[in-house]
C-alpha positions in Angstrom: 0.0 0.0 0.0 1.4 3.6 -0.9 0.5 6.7 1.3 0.0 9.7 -0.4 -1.4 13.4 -0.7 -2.4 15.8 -2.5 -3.0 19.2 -1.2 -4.5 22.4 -2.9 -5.8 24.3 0.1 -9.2 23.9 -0.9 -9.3 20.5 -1.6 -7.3 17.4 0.0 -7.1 13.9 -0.6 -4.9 11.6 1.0 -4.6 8.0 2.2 -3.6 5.5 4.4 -2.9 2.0 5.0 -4.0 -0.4 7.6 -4.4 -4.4 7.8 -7.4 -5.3 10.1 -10.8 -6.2 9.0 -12.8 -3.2 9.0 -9.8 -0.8 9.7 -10.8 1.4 7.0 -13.7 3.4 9.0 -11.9 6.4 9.9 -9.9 9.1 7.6 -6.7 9.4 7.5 -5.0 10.7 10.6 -4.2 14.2 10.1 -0.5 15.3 9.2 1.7 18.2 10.6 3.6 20.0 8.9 6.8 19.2 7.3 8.7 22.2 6.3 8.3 22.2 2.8 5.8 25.3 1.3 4.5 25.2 -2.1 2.3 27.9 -4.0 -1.4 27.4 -4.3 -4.2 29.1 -6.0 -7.4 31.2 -5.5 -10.2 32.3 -7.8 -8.4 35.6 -7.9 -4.5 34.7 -8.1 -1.8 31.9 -7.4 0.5 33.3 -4.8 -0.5 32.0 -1.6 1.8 30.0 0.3 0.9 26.4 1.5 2.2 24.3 4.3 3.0 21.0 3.1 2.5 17.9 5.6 3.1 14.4 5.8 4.0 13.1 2.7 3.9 16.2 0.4 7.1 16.1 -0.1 6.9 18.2 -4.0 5.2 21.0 -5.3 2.6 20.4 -8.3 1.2 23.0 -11.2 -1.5 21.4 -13.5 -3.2 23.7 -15.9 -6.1 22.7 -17.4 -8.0 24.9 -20.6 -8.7 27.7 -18.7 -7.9 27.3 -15.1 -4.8 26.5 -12.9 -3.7 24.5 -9.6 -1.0 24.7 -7.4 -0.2 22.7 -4.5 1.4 20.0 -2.2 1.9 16.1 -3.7 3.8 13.3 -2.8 6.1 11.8 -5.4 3.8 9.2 -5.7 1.4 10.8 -7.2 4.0 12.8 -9.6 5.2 9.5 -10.9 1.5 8.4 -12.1 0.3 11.6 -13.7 0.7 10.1 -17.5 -2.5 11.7 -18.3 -5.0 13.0 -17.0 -8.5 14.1 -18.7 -9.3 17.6 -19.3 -5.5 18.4 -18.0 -3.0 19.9 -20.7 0.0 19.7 -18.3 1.3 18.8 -14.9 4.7 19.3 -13.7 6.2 18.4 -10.1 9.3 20.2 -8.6 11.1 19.8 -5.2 12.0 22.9 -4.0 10.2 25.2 -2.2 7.9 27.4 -3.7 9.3 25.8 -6.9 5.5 25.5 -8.9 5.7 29.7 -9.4 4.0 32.6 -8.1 3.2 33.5 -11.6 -0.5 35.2 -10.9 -3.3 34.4 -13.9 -6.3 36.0 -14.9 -8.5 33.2 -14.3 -6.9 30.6 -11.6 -9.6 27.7 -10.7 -13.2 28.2 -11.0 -15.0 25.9 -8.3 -16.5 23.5 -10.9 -13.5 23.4 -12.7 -11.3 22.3 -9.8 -13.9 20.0 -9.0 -13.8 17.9 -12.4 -9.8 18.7 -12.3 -8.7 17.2 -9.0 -11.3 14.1 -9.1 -9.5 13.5 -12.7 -6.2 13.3 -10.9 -7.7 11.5 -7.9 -9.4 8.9 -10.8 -5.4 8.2 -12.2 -4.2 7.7 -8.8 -6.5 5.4 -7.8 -6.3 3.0 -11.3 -2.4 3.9 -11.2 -1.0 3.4 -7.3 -3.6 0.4 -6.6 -2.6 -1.4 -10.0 
């Protein structure tokens, strides 16, 4: 089993392992921070600074047609983004605040980010578990 995060202020998804029957009742346990800060967007621009924890150990950018997200990932989930629906291009970087400040006219619109991060969620699921 792989633990792994992905963290874009707004929205988090993460996971954990366990090996009893019916172990799987609870969320994840929640992380502290690890030291490592990565760029995230708003609906208005893409310079706010996130606290990484747990396993978010990169920083992501994935740009979709007309929207953007920034955020905290673990390397897992890096090495399965192949491709991902309605996403033109994800890069993952390890340095801090290494996914840009850049601001853009039109970062994430709620529906948007929606459809974008249950795409990526949909890869890591078929990807990590496979």
């Amino acid at each position: 089993c792989k633990i792994w995060s992905l963290n874009f202020s707004s929205a988090k998804i993460s996971s954990s392992c366990c090996d009893t029957d019916l172990c799987n009742g609870q969320d994840p346990p929640e992380s502290s921070s690890n030291g490592k800060k990565c760029y995230s967007c708003d609906e208005k621009s893409c310079s706010n600074i996130l606290s990484c924890t747990g396993s978010e150990d990169q920083c992501l950018k994935a740009t979709g047609k007309s929207m953007v997200l920034k955020g905290c990932v673990s390397e897992a989930i890096c090495n399965a983004t192949t491709s991902v629906p309605d996403v033109q291009s994800i890069s993952c970087c390890e340095g801090n605040l290494c996914n840009g400040a850049k601001s853009v006219t039109q970062s994430c619109l709620c529906s948007t980010c929606v459809s974008l991060v249950w795409s990526l969620f949909i890869l890591l699921v078929s990807v990590i578990l496979c």
